[in-house]
C-alpha positions as CSV (number, residue, x, y, z in Angstrom):
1,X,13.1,-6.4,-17.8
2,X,10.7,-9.2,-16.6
3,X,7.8,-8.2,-15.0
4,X,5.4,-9.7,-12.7
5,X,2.3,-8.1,-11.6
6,X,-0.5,-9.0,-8.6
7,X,-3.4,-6.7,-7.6
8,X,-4.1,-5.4,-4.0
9,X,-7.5,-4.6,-2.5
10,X,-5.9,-0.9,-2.1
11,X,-2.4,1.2,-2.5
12,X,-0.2,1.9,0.7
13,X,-2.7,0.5,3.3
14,X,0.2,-2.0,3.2
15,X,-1.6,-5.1,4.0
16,X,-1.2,-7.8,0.6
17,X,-4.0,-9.8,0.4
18,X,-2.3,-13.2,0.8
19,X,-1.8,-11.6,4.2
20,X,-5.1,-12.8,5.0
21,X,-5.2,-15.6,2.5
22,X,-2.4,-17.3,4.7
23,X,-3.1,-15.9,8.3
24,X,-4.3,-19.4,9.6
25,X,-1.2,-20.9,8.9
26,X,1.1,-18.1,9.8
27,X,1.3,-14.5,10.7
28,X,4.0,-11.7,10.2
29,X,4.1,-7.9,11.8
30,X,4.5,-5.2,11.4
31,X,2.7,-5.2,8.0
32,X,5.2,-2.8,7.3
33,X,9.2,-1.6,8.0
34,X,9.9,2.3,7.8
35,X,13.0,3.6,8.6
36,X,14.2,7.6,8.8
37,X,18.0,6.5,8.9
38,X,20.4,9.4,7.9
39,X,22.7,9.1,5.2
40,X,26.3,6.9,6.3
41,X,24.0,5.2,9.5
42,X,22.4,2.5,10.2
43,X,19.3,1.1,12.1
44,X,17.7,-1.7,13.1
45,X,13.7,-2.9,13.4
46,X,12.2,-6.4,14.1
47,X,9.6,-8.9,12.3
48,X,7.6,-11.2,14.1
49,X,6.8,-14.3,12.3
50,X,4.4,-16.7,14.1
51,X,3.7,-20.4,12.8
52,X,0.5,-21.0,13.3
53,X,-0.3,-24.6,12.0
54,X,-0.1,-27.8,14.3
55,X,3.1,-28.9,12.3
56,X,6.8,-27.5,11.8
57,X,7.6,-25.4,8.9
58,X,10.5,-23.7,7.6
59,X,10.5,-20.8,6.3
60,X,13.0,-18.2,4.1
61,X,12.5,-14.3,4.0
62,X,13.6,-12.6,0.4
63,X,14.3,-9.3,-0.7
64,X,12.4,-8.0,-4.0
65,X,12.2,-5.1,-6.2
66,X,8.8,-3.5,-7.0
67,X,7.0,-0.1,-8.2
68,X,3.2,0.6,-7.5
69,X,0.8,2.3,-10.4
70,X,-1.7,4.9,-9.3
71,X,-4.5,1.8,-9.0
72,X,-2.9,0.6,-6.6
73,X,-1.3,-2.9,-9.3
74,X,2.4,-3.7,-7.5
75,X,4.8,-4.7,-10.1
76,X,7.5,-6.8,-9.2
77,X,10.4,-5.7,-11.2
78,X,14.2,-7.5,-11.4
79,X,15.3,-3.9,-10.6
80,X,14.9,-0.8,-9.7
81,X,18.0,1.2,-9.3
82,X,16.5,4.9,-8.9
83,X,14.6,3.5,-5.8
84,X,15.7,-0.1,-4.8
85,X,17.7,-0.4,-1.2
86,X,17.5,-4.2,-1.7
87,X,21.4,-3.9,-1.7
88,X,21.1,-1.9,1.8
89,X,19.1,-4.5,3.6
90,X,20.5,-7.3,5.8
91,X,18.2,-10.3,7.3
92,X,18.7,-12.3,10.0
93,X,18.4,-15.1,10.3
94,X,17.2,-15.0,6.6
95,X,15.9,-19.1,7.3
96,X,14.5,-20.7,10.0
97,X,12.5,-23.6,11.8
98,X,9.1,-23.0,13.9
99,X,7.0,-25.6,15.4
100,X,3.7,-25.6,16.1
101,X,2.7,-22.0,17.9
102,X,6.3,-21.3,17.8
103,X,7.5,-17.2,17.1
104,X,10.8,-15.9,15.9
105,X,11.9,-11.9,15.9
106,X,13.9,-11.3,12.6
107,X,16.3,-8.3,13.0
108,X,16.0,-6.6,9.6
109,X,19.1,-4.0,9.4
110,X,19.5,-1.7,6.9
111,X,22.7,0.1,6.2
112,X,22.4,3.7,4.1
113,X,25.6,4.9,2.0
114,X,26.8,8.4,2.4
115,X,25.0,9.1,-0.5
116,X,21.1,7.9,-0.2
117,X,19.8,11.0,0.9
118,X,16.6,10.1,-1.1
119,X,13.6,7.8,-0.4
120,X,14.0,4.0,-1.1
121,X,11.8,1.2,-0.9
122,X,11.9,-2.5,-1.3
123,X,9.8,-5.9,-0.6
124,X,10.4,-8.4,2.0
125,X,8.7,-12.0,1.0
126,X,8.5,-14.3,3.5
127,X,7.2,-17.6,2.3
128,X,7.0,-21.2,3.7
129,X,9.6,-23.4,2.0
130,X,8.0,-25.9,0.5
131,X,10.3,-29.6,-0.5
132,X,9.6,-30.9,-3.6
133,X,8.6,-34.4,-2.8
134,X,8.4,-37.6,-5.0
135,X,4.3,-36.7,-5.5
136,X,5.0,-33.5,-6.0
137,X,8.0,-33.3,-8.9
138,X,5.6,-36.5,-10.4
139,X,2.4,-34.5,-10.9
140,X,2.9,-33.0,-14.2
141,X,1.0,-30.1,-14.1
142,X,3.3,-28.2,-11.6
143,X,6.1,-26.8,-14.4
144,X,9.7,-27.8,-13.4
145,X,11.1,-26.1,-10.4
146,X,8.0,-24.3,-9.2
147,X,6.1,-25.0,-6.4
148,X,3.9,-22.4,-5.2
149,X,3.8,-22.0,-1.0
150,X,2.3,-19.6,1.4
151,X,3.9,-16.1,1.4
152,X,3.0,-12.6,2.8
153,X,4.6,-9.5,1.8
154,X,6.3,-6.6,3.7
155,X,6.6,-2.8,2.6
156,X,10.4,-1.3,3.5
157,X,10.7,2.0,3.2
158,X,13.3,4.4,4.0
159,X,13.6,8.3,3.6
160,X,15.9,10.3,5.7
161,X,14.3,12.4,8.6
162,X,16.6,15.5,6.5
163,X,14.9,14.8,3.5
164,X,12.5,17.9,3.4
165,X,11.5,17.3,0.0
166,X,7.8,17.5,0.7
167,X,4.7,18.1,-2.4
168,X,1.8,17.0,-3.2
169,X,-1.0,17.9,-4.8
170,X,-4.9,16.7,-6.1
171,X,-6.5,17.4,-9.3
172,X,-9.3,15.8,-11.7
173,X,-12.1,15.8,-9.4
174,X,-14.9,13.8,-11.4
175,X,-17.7,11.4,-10.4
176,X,-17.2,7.6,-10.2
177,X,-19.4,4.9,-11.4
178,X,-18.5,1.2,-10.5
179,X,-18.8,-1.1,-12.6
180,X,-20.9,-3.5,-10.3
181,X,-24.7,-2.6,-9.1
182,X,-24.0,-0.4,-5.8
183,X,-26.3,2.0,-6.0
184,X,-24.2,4.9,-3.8
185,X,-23.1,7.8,-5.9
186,X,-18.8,8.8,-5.4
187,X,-16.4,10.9,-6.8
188,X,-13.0,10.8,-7.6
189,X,-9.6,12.5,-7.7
190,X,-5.8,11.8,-8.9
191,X,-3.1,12.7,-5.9
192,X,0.5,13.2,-7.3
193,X,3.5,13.1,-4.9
194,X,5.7,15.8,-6.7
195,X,8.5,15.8,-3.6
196,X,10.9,12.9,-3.0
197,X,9.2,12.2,0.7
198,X,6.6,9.9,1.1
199,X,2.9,11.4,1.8
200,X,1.1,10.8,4.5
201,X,-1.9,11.6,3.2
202,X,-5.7,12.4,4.2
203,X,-8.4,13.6,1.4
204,X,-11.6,13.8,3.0
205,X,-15.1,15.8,0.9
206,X,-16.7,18.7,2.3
207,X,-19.8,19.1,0.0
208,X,-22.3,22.4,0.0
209,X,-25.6,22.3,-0.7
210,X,-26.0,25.6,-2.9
211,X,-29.7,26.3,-2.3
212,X,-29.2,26.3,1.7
213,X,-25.6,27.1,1.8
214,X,-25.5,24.1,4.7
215,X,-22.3,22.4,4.6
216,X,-21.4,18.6,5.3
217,X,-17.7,16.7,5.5
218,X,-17.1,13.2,5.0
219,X,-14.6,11.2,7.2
220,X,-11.3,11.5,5.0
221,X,-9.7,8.7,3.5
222,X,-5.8,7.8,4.5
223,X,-2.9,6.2,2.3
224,X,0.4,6.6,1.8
225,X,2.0,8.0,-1.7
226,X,5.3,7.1,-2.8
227,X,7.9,10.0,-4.6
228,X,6.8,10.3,-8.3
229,X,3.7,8.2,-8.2
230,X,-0.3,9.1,-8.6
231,X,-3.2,7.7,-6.6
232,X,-6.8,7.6,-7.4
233,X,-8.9,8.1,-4.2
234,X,-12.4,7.2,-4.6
235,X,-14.7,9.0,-2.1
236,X,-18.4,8.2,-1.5
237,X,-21.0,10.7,-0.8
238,X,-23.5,10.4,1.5
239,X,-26.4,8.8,1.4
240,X,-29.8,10.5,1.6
241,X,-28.9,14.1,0.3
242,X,-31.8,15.7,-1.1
243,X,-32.1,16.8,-4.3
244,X,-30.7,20.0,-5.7
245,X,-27.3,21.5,-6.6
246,X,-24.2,20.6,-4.7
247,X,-20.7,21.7,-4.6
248,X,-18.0,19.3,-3.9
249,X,-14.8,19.9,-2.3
250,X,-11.6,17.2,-2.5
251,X,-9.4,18.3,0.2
252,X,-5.7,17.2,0.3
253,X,-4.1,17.2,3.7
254,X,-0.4,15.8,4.0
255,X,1.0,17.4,6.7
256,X,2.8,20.0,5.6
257,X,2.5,23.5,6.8
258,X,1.4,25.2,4.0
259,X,-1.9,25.2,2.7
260,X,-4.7,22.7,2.6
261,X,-4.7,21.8,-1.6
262,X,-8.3,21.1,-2.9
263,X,-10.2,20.5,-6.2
264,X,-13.8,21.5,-6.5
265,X,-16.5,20.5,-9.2
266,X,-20.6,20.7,-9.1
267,X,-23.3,18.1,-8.7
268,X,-26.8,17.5,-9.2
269,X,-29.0,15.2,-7.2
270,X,-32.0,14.2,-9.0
271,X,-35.1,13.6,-7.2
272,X,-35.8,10.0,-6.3
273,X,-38.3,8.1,-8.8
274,X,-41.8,6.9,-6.5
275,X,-42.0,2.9,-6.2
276,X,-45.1,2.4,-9.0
Protein backbone atom coordinates (compact mmCIF):
# COMPACT_ATOMS: atom_id res chain seq x y z
CA UNK A 1 0.00 0.00 0.00
CA UNK A 2 1.43 3.45 -1.01
CA UNK A 3 1.54 5.88 1.47
CA UNK A 4 1.84 9.46 1.58
CA UNK A 5 2.18 11.50 4.65
CA UNK A 6 1.96 15.53 5.47
CA UNK A 7 2.05 17.06 9.08
CA UNK A 8 -0.67 19.42 10.57
CA UNK A 9 -0.06 22.10 13.15
CA UNK A 10 -2.58 19.86 15.35
CA UNK A 11 -5.09 16.59 15.15
CA UNK A 12 -8.96 17.22 14.63
CA UNK A 13 -8.90 20.98 14.87
CA UNK A 14 -9.59 20.26 11.24
CA UNK A 15 -8.08 23.10 9.62
CA UNK A 16 -4.81 21.73 7.13
CA UNK A 17 -2.37 24.17 6.99
CA UNK A 18 -2.42 24.77 3.22
CA UNK A 19 -5.77 26.15 4.32
CA UNK A 20 -4.03 29.14 5.15
CA UNK A 21 -1.20 28.66 2.81
CA UNK A 22 -3.73 29.17 -0.06
CA UNK A 23 -6.51 31.51 1.51
CA UNK A 24 -5.56 34.54 -0.73
CA UNK A 25 -6.29 32.81 -3.66
CA UNK A 26 -9.26 30.88 -2.53
CA UNK A 27 -11.32 29.82 0.35
CA UNK A 28 -13.50 26.72 1.25
CA UNK A 29 -16.06 26.15 4.33
CA UNK A 30 -16.96 24.49 6.36
CA UNK A 31 -13.41 23.30 7.28
CA UNK A 32 -15.23 20.28 7.96
CA UNK A 33 -18.50 17.90 6.71
CA UNK A 34 -20.14 15.72 9.65
CA UNK A 35 -22.94 13.80 9.06
CA UNK A 36 -25.18 11.54 11.71
CA UNK A 37 -27.12 9.75 8.77
CA UNK A 38 -28.73 6.43 9.81
CA UNK A 39 -27.98 3.34 8.24
CA UNK A 40 -30.13 2.77 4.45
CA UNK A 41 -30.52 7.03 4.38
CA UNK A 42 -29.16 9.64 2.98
CA UNK A 43 -28.28 13.36 3.63
CA UNK A 44 -27.08 16.21 2.17
CA UNK A 45 -24.62 19.34 3.35
CA UNK A 46 -23.00 22.18 1.28
CA UNK A 47 -19.34 23.54 0.55
CA UNK A 48 -18.63 26.90 -0.28
CA UNK A 49 -15.74 27.52 -2.49
CA UNK A 50 -14.80 31.17 -3.15
CA UNK A 51 -12.19 32.26 -5.90
CA UNK A 52 -10.41 34.76 -4.60
CA UNK A 53 -7.73 35.88 -7.25
CA UNK A 54 -8.41 38.67 -9.90
CA UNK A 55 -8.39 35.84 -12.68
CA UNK A 56 -10.61 32.65 -13.48
CA UNK A 57 -9.75 29.37 -12.23
CA UNK A 58 -11.04 25.94 -12.49
CA UNK A 59 -11.14 23.92 -10.05
CA UNK A 60 -11.88 19.84 -9.32
CA UNK A 61 -12.94 18.37 -5.77
CA UNK A 62 -11.54 14.65 -5.07
CA UNK A 63 -12.30 12.09 -2.65
CA UNK A 64 -9.23 10.46 -0.58
CA UNK A 65 -8.59 7.84 1.86
CA UNK A 66 -6.56 8.76 5.05
CA UNK A 67 -5.80 7.57 8.87
CA UNK A 68 -4.46 10.07 11.48
CA UNK A 69 -1.48 8.90 14.19
CA UNK A 70 -1.80 10.06 17.79
CA UNK A 71 0.73 13.23 16.74
CA UNK A 72 -1.58 14.40 14.84
CA UNK A 73 0.74 13.02 10.97
CA UNK A 74 -2.42 12.42 8.36
CA UNK A 75 -1.51 9.54 6.19
CA UNK A 76 -3.05 9.37 2.94
CA UNK A 77 -3.56 5.84 2.23
CA UNK A 78 -5.03 4.11 -1.38
CA UNK A 79 -7.48 2.52 1.04
CA UNK A 80 -9.07 2.04 3.91
CA UNK A 81 -11.84 -0.40 3.93
CA UNK A 82 -12.60 -0.69 7.83
CA UNK A 83 -13.33 3.09 7.78
CA UNK A 84 -13.32 4.62 4.18
CA UNK A 85 -17.05 6.00 2.93
CA UNK A 86 -15.28 7.33 -0.19
CA UNK A 87 -17.55 4.84 -2.05
CA UNK A 88 -20.70 6.59 -0.11
CA UNK A 89 -19.93 10.01 -1.21
CA UNK A 90 -21.33 11.85 -4.28
CA UNK A 91 -20.03 15.58 -5.48
CA UNK A 92 -21.63 17.92 -7.30
CA UNK A 93 -20.62 19.42 -9.53
CA UNK A 94 -17.24 17.62 -8.84
CA UNK A 95 -15.57 20.59 -11.57
CA UNK A 96 -16.25 23.94 -12.04
CA UNK A 97 -15.34 27.63 -13.39
CA UNK A 98 -15.15 30.82 -10.96
CA UNK A 99 -14.13 34.18 -11.91
CA UNK A 100 -12.77 36.65 -10.10
CA UNK A 101 -14.72 36.96 -6.47
CA UNK A 102 -16.99 34.42 -7.95
CA UNK A 103 -18.63 31.47 -5.16
CA UNK A 104 -20.09 28.20 -5.87
CA UNK A 105 -22.18 25.89 -3.11
CA UNK A 106 -21.14 22.15 -3.87
CA UNK A 107 -23.86 19.76 -2.65
CA UNK A 108 -21.78 16.84 -1.10
CA UNK A 109 -24.37 13.82 -0.60
CA UNK A 110 -23.62 10.93 1.06
CA UNK A 111 -25.59 7.72 0.76
CA UNK A 112 -25.16 4.97 3.88
CA UNK A 113 -25.84 1.17 3.11
CA UNK A 114 -28.07 -0.82 5.34
CA UNK A 115 -25.13 -1.97 6.84
CA UNK A 116 -22.71 1.09 7.98
CA UNK A 117 -23.87 1.33 11.30
CA UNK A 118 -20.24 2.28 12.31
CA UNK A 119 -18.22 5.54 12.05
CA UNK A 120 -16.59 6.41 8.61
CA UNK A 121 -14.43 9.06 7.51
CA UNK A 122 -12.89 10.26 4.27
CA UNK A 123 -10.98 13.46 2.69
CA UNK A 124 -12.34 15.92 0.23
CA UNK A 125 -9.38 17.74 -1.83
CA UNK A 126 -10.24 20.44 -3.57
CA UNK A 127 -7.49 21.86 -5.63
CA UNK A 128 -7.08 24.41 -8.57
CA UNK A 129 -6.53 22.65 -11.87
CA UNK A 130 -3.62 23.62 -13.05
CA UNK A 131 -2.85 23.10 -17.48
CA UNK A 132 0.26 21.92 -18.26
CA UNK A 133 1.52 24.49 -20.60
CA UNK A 134 4.38 24.48 -23.25
CA UNK A 135 6.81 26.22 -20.28
CA UNK A 136 5.58 24.15 -17.93
CA UNK A 137 5.95 20.32 -19.49
CA UNK A 138 9.53 22.06 -20.90
CA UNK A 139 11.08 22.90 -17.47
CA UNK A 140 12.70 19.69 -16.57
CA UNK A 141 12.69 19.67 -13.17
CA UNK A 142 8.81 19.25 -12.75
CA UNK A 143 8.74 15.01 -13.14
CA UNK A 144 6.32 13.97 -15.93
CA UNK A 145 2.64 14.41 -15.22
CA UNK A 146 3.00 16.35 -11.94
CA UNK A 147 2.21 19.71 -11.47
CA UNK A 148 1.67 20.78 -8.03
CA UNK A 149 -1.50 23.45 -7.56
CA UNK A 150 -3.26 25.02 -4.70
CA UNK A 151 -5.46 22.61 -2.59
CA UNK A 152 -7.22 22.66 0.81
CA UNK A 153 -8.47 19.72 2.54
CA UNK A 154 -11.87 18.79 4.06
CA UNK A 155 -12.56 16.28 7.02
CA UNK A 156 -16.00 13.89 6.27
CA UNK A 157 -17.10 12.18 8.85
CA UNK A 158 -20.07 10.16 9.45
CA UNK A 159 -21.29 8.11 12.50
CA UNK A 160 -24.93 7.29 12.95
CA UNK A 161 -26.91 9.31 15.69
CA UNK A 162 -27.78 5.19 16.99
CA UNK A 163 -24.29 4.58 17.24
CA UNK A 164 -23.93 4.62 21.16
CA UNK A 165 -20.67 3.14 21.14
CA UNK A 166 -19.16 5.80 23.35
CA UNK A 167 -15.25 5.38 25.46
CA UNK A 168 -12.62 7.03 26.12
CA UNK A 169 -10.17 7.30 28.33
CA UNK A 170 -6.53 9.24 29.43
CA UNK A 171 -3.51 7.76 30.86
CA UNK A 172 0.41 8.50 30.96
CA UNK A 173 0.34 11.78 32.62
CA UNK A 174 4.12 12.94 32.42
CA UNK A 175 5.91 16.33 31.93
CA UNK A 176 6.86 17.69 28.52
CA UNK A 177 9.93 19.35 27.34
CA UNK A 178 10.08 20.95 23.84
CA UNK A 179 12.60 20.71 22.08
CA UNK A 180 12.93 24.50 21.20
CA UNK A 181 13.92 27.26 24.05
CA UNK A 182 10.33 28.10 25.62
CA UNK A 183 10.98 28.44 28.85
CA UNK A 184 7.09 27.44 30.22
CA UNK A 185 6.95 24.14 32.00
CA UNK A 186 3.77 21.42 30.51
CA UNK A 187 2.74 18.20 30.87
CA UNK A 188 1.37 15.61 28.96
CA UNK A 189 -1.11 12.76 28.47
CA UNK A 190 -2.19 9.96 25.81
CA UNK A 191 -6.27 9.97 25.16
CA UNK A 192 -7.49 6.63 23.56
CA UNK A 193 -10.94 6.46 21.92
CA UNK A 194 -11.91 2.81 22.94
CA UNK A 195 -15.77 3.19 21.44
CA UNK A 196 -16.57 3.36 17.76
CA UNK A 197 -18.08 7.19 18.14
CA UNK A 198 -15.96 9.99 17.64
CA UNK A 199 -14.94 12.08 20.89
CA UNK A 200 -15.68 15.26 21.47
CA UNK A 201 -13.29 15.90 23.81
CA UNK A 202 -12.08 18.49 26.56
CA UNK A 203 -8.97 17.76 29.00
CA UNK A 204 -8.34 20.70 30.87
CA UNK A 205 -5.49 20.60 34.42
CA UNK A 206 -6.55 21.28 37.80
CA UNK A 207 -3.27 21.37 39.78
CA UNK A 208 -3.00 21.59 43.89
CA UNK A 209 -0.58 23.18 45.63
CA UNK A 210 0.12 20.50 48.52
CA UNK A 211 1.53 22.94 51.15
CA UNK A 212 -1.67 25.33 51.00
CA UNK A 213 -4.13 22.86 49.62
CA UNK A 214 -5.26 26.01 47.16
CA UNK A 215 -6.39 24.73 43.99
CA UNK A 216 -6.08 26.20 40.38
CA UNK A 217 -7.71 24.90 36.78
CA UNK A 218 -6.46 25.65 33.51
CA UNK A 219 -8.75 26.47 30.44
CA UNK A 220 -9.14 22.88 28.87
CA UNK A 221 -7.91 21.98 25.63
CA UNK A 222 -10.64 20.66 22.78
CA UNK A 223 -10.08 18.10 19.77
CA UNK A 224 -11.74 15.59 18.30
CA UNK A 225 -10.66 11.68 18.55
CA UNK A 226 -11.40 9.29 15.97
CA UNK A 227 -12.62 5.26 16.92
CA UNK A 228 -9.37 3.32 17.65
CA UNK A 229 -6.95 6.12 17.61
CA UNK A 230 -4.63 7.95 20.55
CA UNK A 231 -3.90 11.61 20.96
CA UNK A 232 -1.27 13.28 22.83
CA UNK A 233 -2.54 16.53 24.48
CA UNK A 234 0.10 18.79 25.70
CA UNK A 235 -1.08 21.10 28.46
CA UNK A 236 0.93 24.09 29.91
CA UNK A 237 0.97 25.12 33.43
CA UNK A 238 0.86 28.33 34.51
CA UNK A 239 3.15 30.70 34.79
CA UNK A 240 4.37 32.11 38.11
CA UNK A 241 3.55 29.28 40.56
CA UNK A 242 5.63 29.36 43.45
CA UNK A 243 7.79 26.88 44.46
CA UNK A 244 6.81 23.81 46.32
CA UNK A 245 5.02 20.55 45.78
CA UNK A 246 2.12 20.29 43.35
CA UNK A 247 -0.31 17.76 42.27
CA UNK A 248 -1.51 17.61 38.86
CA UNK A 249 -4.77 16.56 37.64
CA UNK A 250 -5.49 15.48 33.64
CA UNK A 251 -9.10 15.56 33.36
CA UNK A 252 -10.97 13.85 30.42
CA UNK A 253 -14.40 15.19 29.65
CA UNK A 254 -16.20 13.71 26.45
CA UNK A 255 -19.58 14.01 27.06
CA UNK A 256 -20.79 11.15 28.32
CA UNK A 257 -22.70 10.61 31.38
CA UNK A 258 -20.67 8.71 33.36
CA UNK A 259 -17.78 9.90 35.16
CA UNK A 260 -15.17 12.48 34.53
CA UNK A 261 -11.79 10.03 33.70
CA UNK A 262 -8.55 11.65 35.07
CA UNK A 263 -4.80 10.85 35.57
CA UNK A 264 -2.80 12.45 38.32
CA UNK A 265 1.05 12.58 38.93
CA UNK A 266 3.31 15.05 41.34
CA UNK A 267 5.44 18.09 40.67
CA UNK A 268 8.07 20.07 42.02
CA UNK A 269 8.65 23.75 41.38
CA UNK A 270 12.14 24.77 42.12
CA UNK A 271 12.84 28.13 43.41
CA UNK A 272 13.82 30.68 40.76
CA UNK A 273 17.71 31.24 40.49
CA UNK A 274 18.50 35.41 41.43
CA UNK A 275 19.85 37.49 38.22
CA UNK A 276 23.87 37.63 39.44
Amino acid sequence: MRRIKITILGILTFVFASFQLFAQQFEVSPSKLRYMVEPGQSGTQRLSVINKSDVKKSYILELRDWTVDEKGEITYVESNPKRSCVDWVNISPAFFDLGPNESIKVAININVPDSGINTKWAMLVVREAVEQTSAVVADKSIKSGIVISPNIAIYILQSPASNTSLKGGISNLKEYFSSDEDSSRSVCAQVQNMGDQILDCKVYLTIMDLQTAEETKVEPVSFLVLPGVKHEVILELPKGLAAGSYSVAAILDYGNDSELEGVQMDIEIPEQKQPQ
